[in-house]
C-alpha angles and dihedrals in degrees: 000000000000127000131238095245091055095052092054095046085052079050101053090049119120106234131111119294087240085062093039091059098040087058092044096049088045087056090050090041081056105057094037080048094064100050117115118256123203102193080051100061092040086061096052102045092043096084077049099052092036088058093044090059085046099055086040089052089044097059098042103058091047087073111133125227115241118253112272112196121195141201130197085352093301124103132259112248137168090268129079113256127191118248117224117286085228095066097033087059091068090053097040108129093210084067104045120121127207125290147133093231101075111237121263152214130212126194126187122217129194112208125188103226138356119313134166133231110240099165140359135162098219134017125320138183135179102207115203094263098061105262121127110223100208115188129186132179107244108251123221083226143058102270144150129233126212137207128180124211133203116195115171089269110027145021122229135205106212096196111203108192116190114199105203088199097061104020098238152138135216123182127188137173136222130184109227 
């Protein structure tokens, strides 16, 4: 840090030998003083460090679960599955009698957290305790109905397949 020829001209000053070493020893104190530590900076990046896990726990924890929607206490899944025969008697079209309102059915679905209707064929409903109220007129031929859910993350098609033959209906559910 300081050159030689500084050093010699500190050492040809008149002043008392007691002033002379405590400059000397201030100039040596300098240059030990600038070297890198490396207990010192490892000091100084472990809060660092320490607040960069906690934001990354953090979020990581916050994950959400993916909705999980349910029928008849069973959950949703990407194959058909067959709803209950007690609830497909009501809607059974051998049995219809005649009327001018078509006849309709009603399936009740269960969801996890909040999610939003962006498209149904047929009527939907998202009642205050969390169930979705799903209603479709009954075909005279074999179709599939389609709806359509929005969560914060991810969007689901909830698929309802009505077979006329046998009077049923199948529902499924795929992530997009």
């Amino acid at each position: 840090m300081f050159e030689h020829a500084q050093v010699q001209s500190y050492n040809q000053i008149k002043a008392p030998a007691e002033l002379k070493q405590r400059v000397l020893e201030a100039c040596a104190k300098q240059e030990t003083a600038t070297s890198f530590s490396w207990q010192k900076a490892t000091l100084r990046l472990a809060p660092i460090a320490a607040c960069l896990l906690l934001l990354i726990g953090a979020f990581a924890l916050n994950r959400k679960d993916p909705l999980l929607i349910q029928a008849q206490d069973a959950p949703l899944t990407s194959e058909y599955r067959m709803l209950s025969a007690t609830e497909q008697a009501q809607a059974n079209p051998m049995v219809r009698t005649v009327s001018l309102e078509p006849a309709t059915y009603t399936v009740t679905l269960s969801l996890n957290q909040t999610a939003k209707i962006l498209s149904v064929q047929g009527e939907a409903i998202i009642t205050e305790d969390g169930s979705l109220l799903w209603t479709v007129n009954i075909p005279y031929e074999d179709t599939s109905f389609e709806l359509s859910l929005q969560t914060e993350d991810e969007t689901y098609d909830v698929s309802l397949q009505y077979l006329v033959n046998d009077g049923s209906f199948s529902i499924r559910c795929e992530k997009q």
